[in-house]
mmCIF file of the N, C-alpha and C atoms, coordinates in Angstrom:
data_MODEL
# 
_entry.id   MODEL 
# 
loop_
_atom_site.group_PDB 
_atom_site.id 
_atom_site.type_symbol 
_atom_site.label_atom_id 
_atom_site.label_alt_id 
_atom_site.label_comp_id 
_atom_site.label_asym_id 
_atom_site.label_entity_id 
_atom_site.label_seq_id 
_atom_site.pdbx_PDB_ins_code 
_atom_site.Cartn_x 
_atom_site.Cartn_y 
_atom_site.Cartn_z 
_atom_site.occupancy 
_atom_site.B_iso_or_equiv 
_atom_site.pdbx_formal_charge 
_atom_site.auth_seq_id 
_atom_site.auth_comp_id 
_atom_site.auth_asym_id 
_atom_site.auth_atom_id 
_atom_site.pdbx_PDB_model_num 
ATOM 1   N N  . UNK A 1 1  ? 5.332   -8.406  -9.937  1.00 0.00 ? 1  UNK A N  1 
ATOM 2   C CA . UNK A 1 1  ? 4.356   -7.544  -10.563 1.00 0.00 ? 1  UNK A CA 1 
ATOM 3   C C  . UNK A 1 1  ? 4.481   -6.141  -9.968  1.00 0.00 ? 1  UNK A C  1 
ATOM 4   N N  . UNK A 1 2  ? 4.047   -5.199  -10.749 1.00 0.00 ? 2  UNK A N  1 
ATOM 5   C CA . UNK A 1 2  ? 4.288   -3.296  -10.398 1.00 0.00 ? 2  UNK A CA 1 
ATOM 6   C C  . UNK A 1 2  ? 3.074   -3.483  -9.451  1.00 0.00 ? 2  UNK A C  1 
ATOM 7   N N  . UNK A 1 3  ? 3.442   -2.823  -8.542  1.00 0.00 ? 3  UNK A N  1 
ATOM 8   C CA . UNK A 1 3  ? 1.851   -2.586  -7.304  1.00 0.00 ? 3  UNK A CA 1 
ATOM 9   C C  . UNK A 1 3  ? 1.687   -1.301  -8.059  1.00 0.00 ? 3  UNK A C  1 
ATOM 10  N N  . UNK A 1 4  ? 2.990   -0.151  -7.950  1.00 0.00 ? 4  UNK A N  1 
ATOM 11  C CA . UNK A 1 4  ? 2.961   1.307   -8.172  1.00 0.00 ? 4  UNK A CA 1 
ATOM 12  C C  . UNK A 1 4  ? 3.602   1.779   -9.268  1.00 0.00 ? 4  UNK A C  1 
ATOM 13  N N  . UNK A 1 5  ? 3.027   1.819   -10.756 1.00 0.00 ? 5  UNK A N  1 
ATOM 14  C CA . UNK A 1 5  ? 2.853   1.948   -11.908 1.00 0.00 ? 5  UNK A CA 1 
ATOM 15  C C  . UNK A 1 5  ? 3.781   3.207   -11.806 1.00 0.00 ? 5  UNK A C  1 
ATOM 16  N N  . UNK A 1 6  ? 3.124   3.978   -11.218 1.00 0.00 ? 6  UNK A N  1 
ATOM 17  C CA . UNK A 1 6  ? 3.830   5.294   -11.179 1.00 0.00 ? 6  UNK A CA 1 
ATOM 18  C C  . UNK A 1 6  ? 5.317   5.667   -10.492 1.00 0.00 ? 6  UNK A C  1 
ATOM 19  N N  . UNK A 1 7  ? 5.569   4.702   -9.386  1.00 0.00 ? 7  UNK A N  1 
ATOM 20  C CA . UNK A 1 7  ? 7.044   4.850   -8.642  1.00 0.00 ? 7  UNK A CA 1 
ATOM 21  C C  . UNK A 1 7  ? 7.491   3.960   -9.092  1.00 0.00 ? 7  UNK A C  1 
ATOM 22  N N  . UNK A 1 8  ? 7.372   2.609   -10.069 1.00 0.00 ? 8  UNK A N  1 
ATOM 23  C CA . UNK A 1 8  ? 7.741   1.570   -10.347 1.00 0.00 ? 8  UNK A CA 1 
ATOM 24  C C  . UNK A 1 8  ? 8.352   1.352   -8.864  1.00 0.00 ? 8  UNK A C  1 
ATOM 25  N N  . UNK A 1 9  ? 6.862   0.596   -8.245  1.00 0.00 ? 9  UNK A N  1 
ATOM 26  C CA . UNK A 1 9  ? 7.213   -0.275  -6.755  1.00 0.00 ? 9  UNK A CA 1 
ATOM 27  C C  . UNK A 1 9  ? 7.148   -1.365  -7.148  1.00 0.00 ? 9  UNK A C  1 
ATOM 28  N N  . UNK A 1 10 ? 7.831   -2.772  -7.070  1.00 0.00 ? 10 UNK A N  1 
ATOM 29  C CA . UNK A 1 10 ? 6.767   -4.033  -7.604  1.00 0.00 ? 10 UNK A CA 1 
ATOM 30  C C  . UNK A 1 10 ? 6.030   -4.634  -5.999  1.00 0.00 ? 10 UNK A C  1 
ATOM 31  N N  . UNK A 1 11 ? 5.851   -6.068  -5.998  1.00 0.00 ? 11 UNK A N  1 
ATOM 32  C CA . UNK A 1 11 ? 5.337   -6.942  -5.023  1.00 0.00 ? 11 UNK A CA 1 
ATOM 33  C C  . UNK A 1 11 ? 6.940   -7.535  -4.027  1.00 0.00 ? 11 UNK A C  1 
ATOM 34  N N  . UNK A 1 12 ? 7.549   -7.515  -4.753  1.00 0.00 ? 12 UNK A N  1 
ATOM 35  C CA . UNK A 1 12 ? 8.919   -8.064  -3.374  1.00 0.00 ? 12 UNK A CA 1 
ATOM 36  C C  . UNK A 1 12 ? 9.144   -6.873  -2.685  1.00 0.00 ? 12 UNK A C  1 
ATOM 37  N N  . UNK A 1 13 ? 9.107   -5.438  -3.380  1.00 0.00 ? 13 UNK A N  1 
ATOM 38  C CA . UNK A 1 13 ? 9.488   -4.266  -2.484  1.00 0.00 ? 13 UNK A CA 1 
ATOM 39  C C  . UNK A 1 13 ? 8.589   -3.887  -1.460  1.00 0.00 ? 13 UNK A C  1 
ATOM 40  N N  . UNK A 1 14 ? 7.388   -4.329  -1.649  1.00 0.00 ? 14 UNK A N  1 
ATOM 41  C CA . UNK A 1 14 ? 6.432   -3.778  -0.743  1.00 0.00 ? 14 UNK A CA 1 
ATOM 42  C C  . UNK A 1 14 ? 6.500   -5.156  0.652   1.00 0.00 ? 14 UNK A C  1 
ATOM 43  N N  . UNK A 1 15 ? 6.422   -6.252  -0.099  1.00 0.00 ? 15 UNK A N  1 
ATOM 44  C CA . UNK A 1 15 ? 6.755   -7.397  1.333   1.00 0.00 ? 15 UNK A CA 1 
ATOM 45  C C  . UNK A 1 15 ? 8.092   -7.403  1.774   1.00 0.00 ? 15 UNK A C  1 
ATOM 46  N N  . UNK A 1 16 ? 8.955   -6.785  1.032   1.00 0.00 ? 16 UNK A N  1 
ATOM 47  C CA . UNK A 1 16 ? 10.640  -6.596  2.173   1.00 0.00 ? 16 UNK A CA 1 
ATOM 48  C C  . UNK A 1 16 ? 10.053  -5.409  2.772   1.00 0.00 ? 16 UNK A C  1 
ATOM 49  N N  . UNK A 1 17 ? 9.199   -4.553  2.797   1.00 0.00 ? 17 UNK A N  1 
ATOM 50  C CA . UNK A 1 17 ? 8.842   -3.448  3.683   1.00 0.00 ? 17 UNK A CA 1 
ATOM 51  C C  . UNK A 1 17 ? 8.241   -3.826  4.754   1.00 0.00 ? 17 UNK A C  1 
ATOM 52  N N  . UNK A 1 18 ? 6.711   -4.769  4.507   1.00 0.00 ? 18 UNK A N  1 
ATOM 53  C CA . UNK A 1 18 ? 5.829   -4.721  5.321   1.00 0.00 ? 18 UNK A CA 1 
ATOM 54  C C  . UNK A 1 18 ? 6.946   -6.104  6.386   1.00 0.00 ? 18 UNK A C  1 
ATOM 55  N N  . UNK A 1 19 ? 7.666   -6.528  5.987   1.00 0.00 ? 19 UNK A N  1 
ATOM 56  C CA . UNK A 1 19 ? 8.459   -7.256  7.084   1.00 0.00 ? 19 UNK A CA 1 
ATOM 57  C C  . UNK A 1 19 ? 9.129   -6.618  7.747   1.00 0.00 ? 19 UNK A C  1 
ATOM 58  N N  . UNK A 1 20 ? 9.814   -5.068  7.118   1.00 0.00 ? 20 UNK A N  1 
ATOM 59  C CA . UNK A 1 20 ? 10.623  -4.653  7.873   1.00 0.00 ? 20 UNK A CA 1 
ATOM 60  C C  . UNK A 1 20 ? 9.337   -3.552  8.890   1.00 0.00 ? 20 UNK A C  1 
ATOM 61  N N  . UNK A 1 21 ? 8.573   -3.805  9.062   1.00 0.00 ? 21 UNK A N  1 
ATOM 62  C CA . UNK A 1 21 ? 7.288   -2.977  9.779   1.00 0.00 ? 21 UNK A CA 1 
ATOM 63  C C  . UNK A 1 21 ? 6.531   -2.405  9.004   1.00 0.00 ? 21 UNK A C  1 
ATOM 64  N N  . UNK A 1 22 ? 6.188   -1.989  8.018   1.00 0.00 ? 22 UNK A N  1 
ATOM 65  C CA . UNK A 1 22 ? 5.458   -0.931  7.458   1.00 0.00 ? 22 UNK A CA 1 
ATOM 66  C C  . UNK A 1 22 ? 4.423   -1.184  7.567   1.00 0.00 ? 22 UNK A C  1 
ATOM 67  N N  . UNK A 1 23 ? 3.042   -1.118  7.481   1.00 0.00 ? 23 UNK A N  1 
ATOM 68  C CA . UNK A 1 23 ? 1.587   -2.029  7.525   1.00 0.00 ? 23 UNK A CA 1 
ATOM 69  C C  . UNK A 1 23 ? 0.872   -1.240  7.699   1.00 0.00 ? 23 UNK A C  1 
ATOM 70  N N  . UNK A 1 24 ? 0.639   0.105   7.128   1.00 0.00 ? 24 UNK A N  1 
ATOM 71  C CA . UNK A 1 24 ? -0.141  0.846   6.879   1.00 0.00 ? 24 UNK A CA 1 
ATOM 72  C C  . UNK A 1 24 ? 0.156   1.223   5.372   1.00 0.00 ? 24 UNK A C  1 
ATOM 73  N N  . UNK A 1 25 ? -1.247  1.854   4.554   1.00 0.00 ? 25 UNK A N  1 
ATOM 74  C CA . UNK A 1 25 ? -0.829  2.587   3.438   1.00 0.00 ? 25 UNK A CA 1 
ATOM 75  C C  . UNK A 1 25 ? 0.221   3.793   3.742   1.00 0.00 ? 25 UNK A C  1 
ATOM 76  N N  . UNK A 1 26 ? -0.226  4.818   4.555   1.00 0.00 ? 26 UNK A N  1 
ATOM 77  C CA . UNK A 1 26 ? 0.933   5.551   5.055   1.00 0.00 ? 26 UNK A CA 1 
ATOM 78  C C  . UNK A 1 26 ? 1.937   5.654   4.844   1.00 0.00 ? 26 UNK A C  1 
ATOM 79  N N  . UNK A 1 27 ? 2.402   4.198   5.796   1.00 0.00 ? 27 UNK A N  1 
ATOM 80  C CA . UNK A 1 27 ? 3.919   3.842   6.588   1.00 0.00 ? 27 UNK A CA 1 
ATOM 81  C C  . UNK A 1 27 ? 4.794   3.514   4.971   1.00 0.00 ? 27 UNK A C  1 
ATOM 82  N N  . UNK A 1 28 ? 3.764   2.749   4.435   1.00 0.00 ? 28 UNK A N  1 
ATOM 83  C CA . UNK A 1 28 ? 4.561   2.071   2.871   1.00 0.00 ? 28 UNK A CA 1 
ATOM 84  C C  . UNK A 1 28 ? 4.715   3.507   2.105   1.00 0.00 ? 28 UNK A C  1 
ATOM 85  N N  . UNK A 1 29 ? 3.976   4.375   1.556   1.00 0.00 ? 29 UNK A N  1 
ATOM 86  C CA . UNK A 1 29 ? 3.904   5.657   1.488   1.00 0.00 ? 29 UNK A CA 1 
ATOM 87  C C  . UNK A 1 29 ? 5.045   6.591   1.614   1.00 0.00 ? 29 UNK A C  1 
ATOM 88  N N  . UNK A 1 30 ? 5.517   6.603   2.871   1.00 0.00 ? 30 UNK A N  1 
ATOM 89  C CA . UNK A 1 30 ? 6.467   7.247   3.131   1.00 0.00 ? 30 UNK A CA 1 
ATOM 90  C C  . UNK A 1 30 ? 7.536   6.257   2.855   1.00 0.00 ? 30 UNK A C  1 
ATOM 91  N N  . UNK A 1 31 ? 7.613   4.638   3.595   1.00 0.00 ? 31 UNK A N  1 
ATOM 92  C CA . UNK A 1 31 ? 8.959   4.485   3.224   1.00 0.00 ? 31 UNK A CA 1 
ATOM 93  C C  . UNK A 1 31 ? 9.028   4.107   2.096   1.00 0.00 ? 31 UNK A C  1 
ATOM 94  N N  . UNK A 1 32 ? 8.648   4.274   0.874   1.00 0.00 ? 32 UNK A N  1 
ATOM 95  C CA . UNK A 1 32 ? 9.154   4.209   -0.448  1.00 0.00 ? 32 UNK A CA 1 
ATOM 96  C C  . UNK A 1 32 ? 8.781   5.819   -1.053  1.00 0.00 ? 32 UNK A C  1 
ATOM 97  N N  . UNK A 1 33 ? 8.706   6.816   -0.518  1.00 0.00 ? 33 UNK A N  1 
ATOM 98  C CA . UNK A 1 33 ? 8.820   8.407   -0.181  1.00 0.00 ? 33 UNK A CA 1 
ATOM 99  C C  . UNK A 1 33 ? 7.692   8.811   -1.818  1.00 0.00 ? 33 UNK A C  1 
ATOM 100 N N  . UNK A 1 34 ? 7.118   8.451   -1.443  1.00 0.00 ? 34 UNK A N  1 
ATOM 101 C CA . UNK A 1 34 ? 6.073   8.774   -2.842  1.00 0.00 ? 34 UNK A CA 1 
ATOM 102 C C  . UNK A 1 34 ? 5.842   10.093  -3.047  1.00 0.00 ? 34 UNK A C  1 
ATOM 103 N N  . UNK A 1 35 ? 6.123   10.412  -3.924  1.00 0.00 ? 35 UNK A N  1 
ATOM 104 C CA . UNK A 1 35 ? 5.813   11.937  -4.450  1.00 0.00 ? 35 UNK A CA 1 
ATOM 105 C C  . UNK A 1 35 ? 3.960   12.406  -4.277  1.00 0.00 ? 35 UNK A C  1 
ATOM 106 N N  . UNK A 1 36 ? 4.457   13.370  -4.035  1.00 0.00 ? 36 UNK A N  1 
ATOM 107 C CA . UNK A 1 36 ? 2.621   14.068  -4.210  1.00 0.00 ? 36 UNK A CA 1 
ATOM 108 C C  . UNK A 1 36 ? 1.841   13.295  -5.361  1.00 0.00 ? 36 UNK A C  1 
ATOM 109 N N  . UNK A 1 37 ? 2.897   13.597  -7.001  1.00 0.00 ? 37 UNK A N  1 
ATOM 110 C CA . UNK A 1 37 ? 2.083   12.736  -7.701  1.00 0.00 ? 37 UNK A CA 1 
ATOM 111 C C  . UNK A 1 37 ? 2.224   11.117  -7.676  1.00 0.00 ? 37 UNK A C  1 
ATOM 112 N N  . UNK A 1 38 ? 1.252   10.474  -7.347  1.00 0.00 ? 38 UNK A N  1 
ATOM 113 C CA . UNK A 1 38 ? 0.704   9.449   -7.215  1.00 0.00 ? 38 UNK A CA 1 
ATOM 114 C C  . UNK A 1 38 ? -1.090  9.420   -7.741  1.00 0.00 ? 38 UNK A C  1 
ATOM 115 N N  . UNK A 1 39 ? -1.399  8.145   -8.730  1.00 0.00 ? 39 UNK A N  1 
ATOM 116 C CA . UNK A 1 39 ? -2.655  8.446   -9.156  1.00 0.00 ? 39 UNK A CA 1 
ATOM 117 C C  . UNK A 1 39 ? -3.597  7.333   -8.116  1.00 0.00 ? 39 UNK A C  1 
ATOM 118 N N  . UNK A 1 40 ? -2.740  7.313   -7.403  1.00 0.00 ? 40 UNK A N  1 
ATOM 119 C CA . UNK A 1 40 ? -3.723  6.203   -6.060  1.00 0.00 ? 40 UNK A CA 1 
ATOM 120 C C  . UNK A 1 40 ? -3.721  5.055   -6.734  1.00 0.00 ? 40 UNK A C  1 
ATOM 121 N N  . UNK A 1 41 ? -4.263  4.700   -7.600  1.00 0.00 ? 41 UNK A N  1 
ATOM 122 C CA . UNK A 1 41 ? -4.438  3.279   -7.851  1.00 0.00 ? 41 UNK A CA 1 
ATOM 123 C C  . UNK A 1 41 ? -3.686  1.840   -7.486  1.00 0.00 ? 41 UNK A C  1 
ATOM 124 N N  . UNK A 1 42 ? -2.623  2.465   -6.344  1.00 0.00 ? 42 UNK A N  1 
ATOM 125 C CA . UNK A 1 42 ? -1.742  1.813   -5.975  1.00 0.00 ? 42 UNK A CA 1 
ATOM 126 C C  . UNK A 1 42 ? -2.740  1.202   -4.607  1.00 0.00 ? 42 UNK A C  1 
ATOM 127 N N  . UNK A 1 43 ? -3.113  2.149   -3.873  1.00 0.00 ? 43 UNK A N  1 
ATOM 128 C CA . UNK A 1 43 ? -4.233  2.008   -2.391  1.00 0.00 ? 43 UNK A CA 1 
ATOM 129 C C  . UNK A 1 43 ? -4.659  0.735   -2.173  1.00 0.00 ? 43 UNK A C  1 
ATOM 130 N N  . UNK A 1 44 ? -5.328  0.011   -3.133  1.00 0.00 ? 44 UNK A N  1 
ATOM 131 C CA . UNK A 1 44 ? -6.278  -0.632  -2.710  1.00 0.00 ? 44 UNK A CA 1 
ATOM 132 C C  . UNK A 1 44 ? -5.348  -1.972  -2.597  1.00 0.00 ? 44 UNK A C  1 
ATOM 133 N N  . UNK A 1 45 ? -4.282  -2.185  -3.693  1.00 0.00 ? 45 UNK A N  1 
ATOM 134 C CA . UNK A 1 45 ? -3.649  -3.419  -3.579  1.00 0.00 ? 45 UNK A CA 1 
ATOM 135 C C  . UNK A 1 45 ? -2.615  -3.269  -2.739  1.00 0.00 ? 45 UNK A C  1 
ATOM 136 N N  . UNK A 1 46 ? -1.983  -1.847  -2.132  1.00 0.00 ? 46 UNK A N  1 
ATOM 137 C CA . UNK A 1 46 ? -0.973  -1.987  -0.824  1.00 0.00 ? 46 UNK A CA 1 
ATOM 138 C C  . UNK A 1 46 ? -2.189  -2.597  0.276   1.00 0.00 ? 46 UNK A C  1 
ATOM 139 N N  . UNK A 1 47 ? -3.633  -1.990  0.179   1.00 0.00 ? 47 UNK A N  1 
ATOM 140 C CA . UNK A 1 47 ? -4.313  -2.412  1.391   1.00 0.00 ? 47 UNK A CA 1 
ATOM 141 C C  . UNK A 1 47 ? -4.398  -4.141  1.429   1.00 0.00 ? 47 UNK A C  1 
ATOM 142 N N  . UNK A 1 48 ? -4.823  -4.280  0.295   1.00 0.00 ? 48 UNK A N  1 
ATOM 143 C CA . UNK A 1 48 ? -4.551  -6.439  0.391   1.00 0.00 ? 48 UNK A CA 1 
ATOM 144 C C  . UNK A 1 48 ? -3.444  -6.653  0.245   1.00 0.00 ? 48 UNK A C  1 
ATOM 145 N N  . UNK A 1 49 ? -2.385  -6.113  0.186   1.00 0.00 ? 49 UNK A N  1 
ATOM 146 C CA . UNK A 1 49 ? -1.081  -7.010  0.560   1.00 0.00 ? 49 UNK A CA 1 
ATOM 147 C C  . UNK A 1 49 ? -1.070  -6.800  2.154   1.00 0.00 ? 49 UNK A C  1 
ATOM 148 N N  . UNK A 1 50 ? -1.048  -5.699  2.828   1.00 0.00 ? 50 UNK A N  1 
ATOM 149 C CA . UNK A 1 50 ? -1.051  -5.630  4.137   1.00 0.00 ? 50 UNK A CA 1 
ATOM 150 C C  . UNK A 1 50 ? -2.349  -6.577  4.680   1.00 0.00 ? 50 UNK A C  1 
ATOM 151 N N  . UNK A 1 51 ? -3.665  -6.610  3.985   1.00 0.00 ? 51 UNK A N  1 
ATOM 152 C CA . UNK A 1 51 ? -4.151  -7.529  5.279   1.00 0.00 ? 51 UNK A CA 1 
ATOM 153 C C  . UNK A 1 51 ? -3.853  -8.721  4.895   1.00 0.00 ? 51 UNK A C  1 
ATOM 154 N N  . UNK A 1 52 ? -3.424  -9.362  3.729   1.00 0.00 ? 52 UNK A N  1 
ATOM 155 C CA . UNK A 1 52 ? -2.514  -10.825 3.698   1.00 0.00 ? 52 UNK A CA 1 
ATOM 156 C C  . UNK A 1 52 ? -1.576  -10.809 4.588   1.00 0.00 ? 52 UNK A C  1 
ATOM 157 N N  . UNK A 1 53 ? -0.654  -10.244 4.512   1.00 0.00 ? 53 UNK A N  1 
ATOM 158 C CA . UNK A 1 53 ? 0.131   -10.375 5.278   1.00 0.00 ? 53 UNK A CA 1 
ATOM 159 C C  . UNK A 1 53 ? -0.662  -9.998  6.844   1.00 0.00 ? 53 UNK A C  1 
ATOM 160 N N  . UNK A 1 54 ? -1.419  -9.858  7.540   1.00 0.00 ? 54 UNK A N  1 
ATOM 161 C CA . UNK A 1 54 ? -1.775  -9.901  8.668   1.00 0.00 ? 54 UNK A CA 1 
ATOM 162 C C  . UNK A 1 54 ? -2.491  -11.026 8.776   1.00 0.00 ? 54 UNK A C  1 
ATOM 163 N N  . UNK A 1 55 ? -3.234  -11.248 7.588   1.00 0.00 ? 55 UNK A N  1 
ATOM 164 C CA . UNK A 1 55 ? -4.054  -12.389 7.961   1.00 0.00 ? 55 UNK A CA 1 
ATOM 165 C C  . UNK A 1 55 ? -5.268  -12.239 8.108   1.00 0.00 ? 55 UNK A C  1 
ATOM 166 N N  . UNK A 1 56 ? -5.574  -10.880 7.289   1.00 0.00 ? 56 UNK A N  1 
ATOM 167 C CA . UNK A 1 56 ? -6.985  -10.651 7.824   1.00 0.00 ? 56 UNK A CA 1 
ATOM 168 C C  . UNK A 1 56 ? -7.644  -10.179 6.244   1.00 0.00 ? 56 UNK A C  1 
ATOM 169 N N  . UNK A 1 57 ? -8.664  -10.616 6.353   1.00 0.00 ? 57 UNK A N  1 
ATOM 170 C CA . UNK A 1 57 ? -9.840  -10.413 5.128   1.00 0.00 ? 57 UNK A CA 1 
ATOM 171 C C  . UNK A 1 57 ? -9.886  -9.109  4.957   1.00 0.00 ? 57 UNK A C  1 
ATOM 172 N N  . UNK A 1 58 ? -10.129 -8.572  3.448   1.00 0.00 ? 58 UNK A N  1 
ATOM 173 C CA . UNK A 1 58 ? -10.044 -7.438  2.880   1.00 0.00 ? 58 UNK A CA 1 
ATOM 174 C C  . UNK A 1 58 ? -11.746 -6.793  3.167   1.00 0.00 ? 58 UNK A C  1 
ATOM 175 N N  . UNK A 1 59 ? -11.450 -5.465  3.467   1.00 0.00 ? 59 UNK A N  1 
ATOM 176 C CA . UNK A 1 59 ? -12.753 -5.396  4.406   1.00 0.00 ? 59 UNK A CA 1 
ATOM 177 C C  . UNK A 1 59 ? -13.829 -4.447  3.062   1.00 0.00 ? 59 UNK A C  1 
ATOM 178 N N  . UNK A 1 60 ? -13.360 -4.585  1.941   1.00 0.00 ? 60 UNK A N  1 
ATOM 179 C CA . UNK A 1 60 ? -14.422 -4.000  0.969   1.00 0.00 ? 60 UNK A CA 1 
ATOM 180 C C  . UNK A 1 60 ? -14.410 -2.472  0.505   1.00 0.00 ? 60 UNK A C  1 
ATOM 181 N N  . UNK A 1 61 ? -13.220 -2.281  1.177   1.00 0.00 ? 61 UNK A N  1 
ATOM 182 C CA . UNK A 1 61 ? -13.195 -0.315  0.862   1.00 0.00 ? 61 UNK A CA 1 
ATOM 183 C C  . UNK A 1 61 ? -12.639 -0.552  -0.866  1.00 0.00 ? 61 UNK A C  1 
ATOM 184 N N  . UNK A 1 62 ? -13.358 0.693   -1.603  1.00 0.00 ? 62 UNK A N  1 
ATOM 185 C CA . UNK A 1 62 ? -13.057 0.521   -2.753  1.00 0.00 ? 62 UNK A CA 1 
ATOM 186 C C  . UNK A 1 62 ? -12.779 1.701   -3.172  1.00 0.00 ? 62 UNK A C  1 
ATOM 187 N N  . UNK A 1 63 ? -11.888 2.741   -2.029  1.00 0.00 ? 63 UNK A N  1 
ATOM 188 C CA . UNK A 1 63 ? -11.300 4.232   -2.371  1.00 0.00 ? 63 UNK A CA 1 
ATOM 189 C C  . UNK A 1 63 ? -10.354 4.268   -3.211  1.00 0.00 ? 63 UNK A C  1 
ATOM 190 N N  . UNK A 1 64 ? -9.606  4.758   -4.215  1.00 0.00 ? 64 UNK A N  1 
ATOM 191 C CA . UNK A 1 64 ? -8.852  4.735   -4.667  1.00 0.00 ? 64 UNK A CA 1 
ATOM 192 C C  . UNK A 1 64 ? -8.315  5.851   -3.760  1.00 0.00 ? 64 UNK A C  1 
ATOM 193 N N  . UNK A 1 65 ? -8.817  6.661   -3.215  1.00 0.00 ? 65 UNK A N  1 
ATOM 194 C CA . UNK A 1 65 ? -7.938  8.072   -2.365  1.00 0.00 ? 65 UNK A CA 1 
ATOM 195 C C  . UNK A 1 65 ? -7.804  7.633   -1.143  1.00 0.00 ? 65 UNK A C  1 
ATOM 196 N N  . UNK A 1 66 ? -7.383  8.583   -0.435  1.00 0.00 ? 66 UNK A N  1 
ATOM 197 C CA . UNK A 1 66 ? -6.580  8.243   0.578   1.00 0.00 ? 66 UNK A CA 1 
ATOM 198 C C  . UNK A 1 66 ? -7.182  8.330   1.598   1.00 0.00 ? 66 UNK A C  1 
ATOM 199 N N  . UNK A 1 67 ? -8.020  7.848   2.409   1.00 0.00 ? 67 UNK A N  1 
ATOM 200 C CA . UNK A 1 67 ? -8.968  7.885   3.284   1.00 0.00 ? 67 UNK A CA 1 
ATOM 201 C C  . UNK A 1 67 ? -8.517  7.603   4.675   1.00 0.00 ? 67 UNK A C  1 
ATOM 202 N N  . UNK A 1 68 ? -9.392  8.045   5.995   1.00 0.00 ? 68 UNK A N  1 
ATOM 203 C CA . UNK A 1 68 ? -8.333  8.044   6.753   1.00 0.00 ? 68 UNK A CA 1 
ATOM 204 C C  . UNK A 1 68 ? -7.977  6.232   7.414   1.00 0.00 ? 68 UNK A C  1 
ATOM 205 N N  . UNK A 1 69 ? -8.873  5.409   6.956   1.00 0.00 ? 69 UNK A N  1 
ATOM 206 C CA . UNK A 1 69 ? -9.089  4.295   7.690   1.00 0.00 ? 69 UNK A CA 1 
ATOM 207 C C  . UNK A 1 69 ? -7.933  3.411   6.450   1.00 0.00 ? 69 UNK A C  1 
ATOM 208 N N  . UNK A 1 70 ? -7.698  4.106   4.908   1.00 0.00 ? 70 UNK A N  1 
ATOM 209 C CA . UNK A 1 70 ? -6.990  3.454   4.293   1.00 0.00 ? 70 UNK A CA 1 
ATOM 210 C C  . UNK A 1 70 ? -5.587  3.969   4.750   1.00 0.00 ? 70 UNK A C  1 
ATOM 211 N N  . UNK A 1 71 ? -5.163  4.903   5.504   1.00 0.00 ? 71 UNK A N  1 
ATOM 212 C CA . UNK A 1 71 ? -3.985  5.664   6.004   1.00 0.00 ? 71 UNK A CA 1 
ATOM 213 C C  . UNK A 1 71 ? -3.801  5.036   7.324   1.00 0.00 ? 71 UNK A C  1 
ATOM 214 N N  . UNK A 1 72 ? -4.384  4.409   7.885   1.00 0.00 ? 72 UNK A N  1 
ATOM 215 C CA . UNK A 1 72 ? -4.221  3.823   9.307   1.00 0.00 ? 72 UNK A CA 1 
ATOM 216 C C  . UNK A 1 72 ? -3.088  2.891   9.570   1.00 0.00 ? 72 UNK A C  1 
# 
């Protein structure tokens, strides 16, 4: 499935990332080098793939922008 509509990212590109370290919105951010334009709507589901993959419960932020705790 497309996480990022707009970079055409799907779901295997973002978990071959967050294995190869990435685990911030940020880190994924940069390493798939996202252009300025981005309409966010990507945020919230890089943030639940990263806390799946940690293992940790999605803590309820419902920013679509880039906030600094969603950039962490």
């Amino acid at each position: 499935m497309y996480v990022c509509v707009c970079n055409a990212i799907n779901d295997r590109q973002v978990k071959q990332a967050m294995n190869e370290g990435m685990l911030s919105v940020r880190a994924l951010r940069q390493y798939f080098a996202y252009p300025e334009k981005c309409c966010g709507k990507c945020n919230r589901c890089l943030r639940e793939m990263i806390n799946e993959h940690l293992g940790e419960s999605v803590d309820g932020c419902t920013s679509q922008d880039m906030c600094e705790e969603c950039l962490a």
